[in-house]
C-alpha positions as CSV (number, residue, x, y, z in Angstrom):
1,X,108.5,120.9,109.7
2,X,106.4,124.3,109.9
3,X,102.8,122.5,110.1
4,X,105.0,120.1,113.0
5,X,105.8,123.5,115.0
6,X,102.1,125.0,114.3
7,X,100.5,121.8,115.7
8,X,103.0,121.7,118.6
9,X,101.9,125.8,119.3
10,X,98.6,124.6,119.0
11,X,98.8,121.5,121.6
12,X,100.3,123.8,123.8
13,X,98.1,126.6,124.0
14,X,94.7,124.5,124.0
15,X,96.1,122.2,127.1
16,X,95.5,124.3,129.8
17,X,91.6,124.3,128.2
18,X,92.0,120.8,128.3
19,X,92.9,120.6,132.0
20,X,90.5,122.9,133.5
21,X,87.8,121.5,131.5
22,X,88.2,118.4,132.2
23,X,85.4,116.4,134.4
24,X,85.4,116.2,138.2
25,X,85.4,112.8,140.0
26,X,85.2,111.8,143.5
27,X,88.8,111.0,143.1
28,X,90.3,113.5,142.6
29,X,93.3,114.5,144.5
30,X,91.8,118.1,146.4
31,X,89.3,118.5,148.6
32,X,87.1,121.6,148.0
33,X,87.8,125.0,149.3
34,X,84.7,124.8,152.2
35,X,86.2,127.6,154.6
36,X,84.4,131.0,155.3
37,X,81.1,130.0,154.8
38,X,78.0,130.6,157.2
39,X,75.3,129.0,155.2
40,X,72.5,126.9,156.8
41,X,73.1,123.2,155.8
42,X,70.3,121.4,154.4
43,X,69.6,117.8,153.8
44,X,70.4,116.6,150.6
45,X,69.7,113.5,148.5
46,X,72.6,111.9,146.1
47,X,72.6,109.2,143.5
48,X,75.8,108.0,142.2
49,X,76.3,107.1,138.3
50,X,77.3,103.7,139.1
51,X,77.0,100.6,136.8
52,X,78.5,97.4,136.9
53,X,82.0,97.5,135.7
54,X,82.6,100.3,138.2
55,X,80.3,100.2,141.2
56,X,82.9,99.5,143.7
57,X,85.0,101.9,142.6
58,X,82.6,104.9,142.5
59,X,80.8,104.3,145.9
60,X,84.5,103.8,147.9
61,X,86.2,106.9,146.0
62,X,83.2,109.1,146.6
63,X,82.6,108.1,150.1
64,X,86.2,108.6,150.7
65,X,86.3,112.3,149.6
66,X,83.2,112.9,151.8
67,X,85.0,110.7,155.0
68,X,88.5,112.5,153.9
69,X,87.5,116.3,153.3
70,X,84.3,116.8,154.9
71,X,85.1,115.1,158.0
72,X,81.2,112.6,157.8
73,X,81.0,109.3,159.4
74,X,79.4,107.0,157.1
75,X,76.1,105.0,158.2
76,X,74.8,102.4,156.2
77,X,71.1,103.2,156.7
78,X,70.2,98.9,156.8
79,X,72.2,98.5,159.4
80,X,71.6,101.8,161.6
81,X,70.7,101.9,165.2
82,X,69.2,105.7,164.9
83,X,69.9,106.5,168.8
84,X,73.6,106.3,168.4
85,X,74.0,108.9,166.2
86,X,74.5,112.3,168.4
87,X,75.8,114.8,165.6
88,X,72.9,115.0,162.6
89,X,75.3,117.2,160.8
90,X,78.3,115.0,160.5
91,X,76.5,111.7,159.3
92,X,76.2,110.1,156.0
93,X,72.7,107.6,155.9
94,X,74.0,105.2,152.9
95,X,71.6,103.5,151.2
96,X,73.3,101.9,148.6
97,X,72.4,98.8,147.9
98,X,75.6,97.0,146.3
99,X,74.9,96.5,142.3
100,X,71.8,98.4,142.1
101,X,72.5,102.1,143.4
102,X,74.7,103.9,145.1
103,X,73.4,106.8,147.0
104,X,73.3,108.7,150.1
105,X,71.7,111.5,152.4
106,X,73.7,113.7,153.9
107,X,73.9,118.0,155.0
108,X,75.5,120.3,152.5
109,X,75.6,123.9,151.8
110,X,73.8,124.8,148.8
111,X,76.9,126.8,147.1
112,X,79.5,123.1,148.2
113,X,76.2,121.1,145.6
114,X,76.1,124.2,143.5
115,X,79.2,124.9,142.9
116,X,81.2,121.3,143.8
117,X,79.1,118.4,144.3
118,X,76.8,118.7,141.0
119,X,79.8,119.0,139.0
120,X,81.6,115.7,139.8
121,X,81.0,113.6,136.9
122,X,80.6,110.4,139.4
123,X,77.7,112.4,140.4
124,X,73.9,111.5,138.8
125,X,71.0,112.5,141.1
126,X,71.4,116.0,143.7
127,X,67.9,117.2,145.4
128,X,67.1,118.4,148.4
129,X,65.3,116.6,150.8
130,X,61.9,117.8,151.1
131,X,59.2,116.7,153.6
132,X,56.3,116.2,152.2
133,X,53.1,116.0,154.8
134,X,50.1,113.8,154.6
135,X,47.5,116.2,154.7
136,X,44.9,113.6,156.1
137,X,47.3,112.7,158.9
138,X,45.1,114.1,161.4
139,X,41.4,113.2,159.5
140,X,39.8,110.0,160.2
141,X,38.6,108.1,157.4
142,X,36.6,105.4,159.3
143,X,35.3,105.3,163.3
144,X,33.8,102.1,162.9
145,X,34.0,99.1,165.1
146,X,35.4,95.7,163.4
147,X,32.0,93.8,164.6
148,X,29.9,96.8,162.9
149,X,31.4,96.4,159.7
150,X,31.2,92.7,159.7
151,X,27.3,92.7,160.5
152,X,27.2,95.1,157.8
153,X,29.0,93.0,155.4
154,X,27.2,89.8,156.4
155,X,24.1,91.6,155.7
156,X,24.8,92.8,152.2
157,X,25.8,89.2,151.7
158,X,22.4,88.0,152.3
159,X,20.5,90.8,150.6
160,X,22.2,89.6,147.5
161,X,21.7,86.1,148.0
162,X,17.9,86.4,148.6
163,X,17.5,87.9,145.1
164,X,18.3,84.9,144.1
C-alpha cells in the first residue's frame, strides 16, 4: 500500500515532464505563437521524415498546419505555371514526390524554424536556401565555329591514320 501511494506521487509529479517533453508533430492541435515579429523572411528548404507506412499521413498533416496557421497556398512545383503566382511570400513550392520524399520550399522567419519548425518530430531536413552562382557564367569556354572544329577533328583523324 505505501510503495502503491509512492509510485502514484511519483506518476504524478513526473507527468507534467512527460507532457512538455513530449515530441512535436505537424498535428498537433495549436498553431505557433507567430505575432509581433518583424524579421525578414527567408527561403527555406524542408524534408519531411516520411517512410512508407506513414507518408500520406505526414505530407497532409504537415501541409495542413502550414495551409491552417500560416495562411500558404500550396503549389505542387510539377505542376506550376510560375506567372500565376503574385504573392512570393505566401506560397509553398511542393516537391514531393509521392513514396519517395516529402518536402517543400517555402519563407519562414528564422526564430518560427529555430524555435518551431526544427522541433516538430515530422520534421527531417531545415536549410536555408542559398544561391549558389556559376562563377564562369559570364566566361567563354570555346568561340569556335561548328565547321572549324570539325576540319580540325577530320584532320587529327587523318594524321593518325597516316602513321599507319
Amino acid at each position: 500500500m505505501f510503495s502503491k501511494r509512492i509510485l502514484n506521487i511519483l506518476l504524478i509529479l513526473n507527468l507534467p515532464y512527460f507532457i512538455i517533453s513530449a515530441p512535436l508533430t505537424s498535428d498537433d492541435a495549436t498553431c505557433p505563437n507567430l505575432s509581433g515579429t518583424n524579421e525578414p523572411l527567408i527561403d527555406y528548404n524542408v524534408v519531411l521524415k516520411t517512410d512508407a507506412t506513414n507518408y500520406d499521413s505526414v505530407v497532409k498533416n504537415h501541409f495542413e498546419m502550414l495551409e491552417k496557421c500560416l495562411q500558404r497556398e500550396r503549389h505542387n512545383v510539377h505542376e506550376l505555371d510560375f506567372s500565376s503566382i503574385k504573392d512570393n511570400n505566401n506560397v509553398i513550392f511542393d516537391f514531393s514526390v509521392k513514396g519517395m520524399i516529402a518536402g517543400y520550399t517555402t519563407k519562414f522567419t528564422k526564430s518560427f524554424v529555430e524555435n518551431y519548425l526544427s522541433k516538430l518530430n515530422d520534421v527531417a531536413i531545415v536549410n536555408e536556401n542559398k544561391v549558389i552562382e556559376d562563377p564562369f557564367e559570364n566566361e567563354t569556354i570555346l568561340d569556335v565555329k561548328s565547321d572549324a572544329l570539325i576540319l580540325l577533328w577530320n584532320l587529327v583523324e587523318w594524321m593518325l591514320h597516316s602513321k599507319d
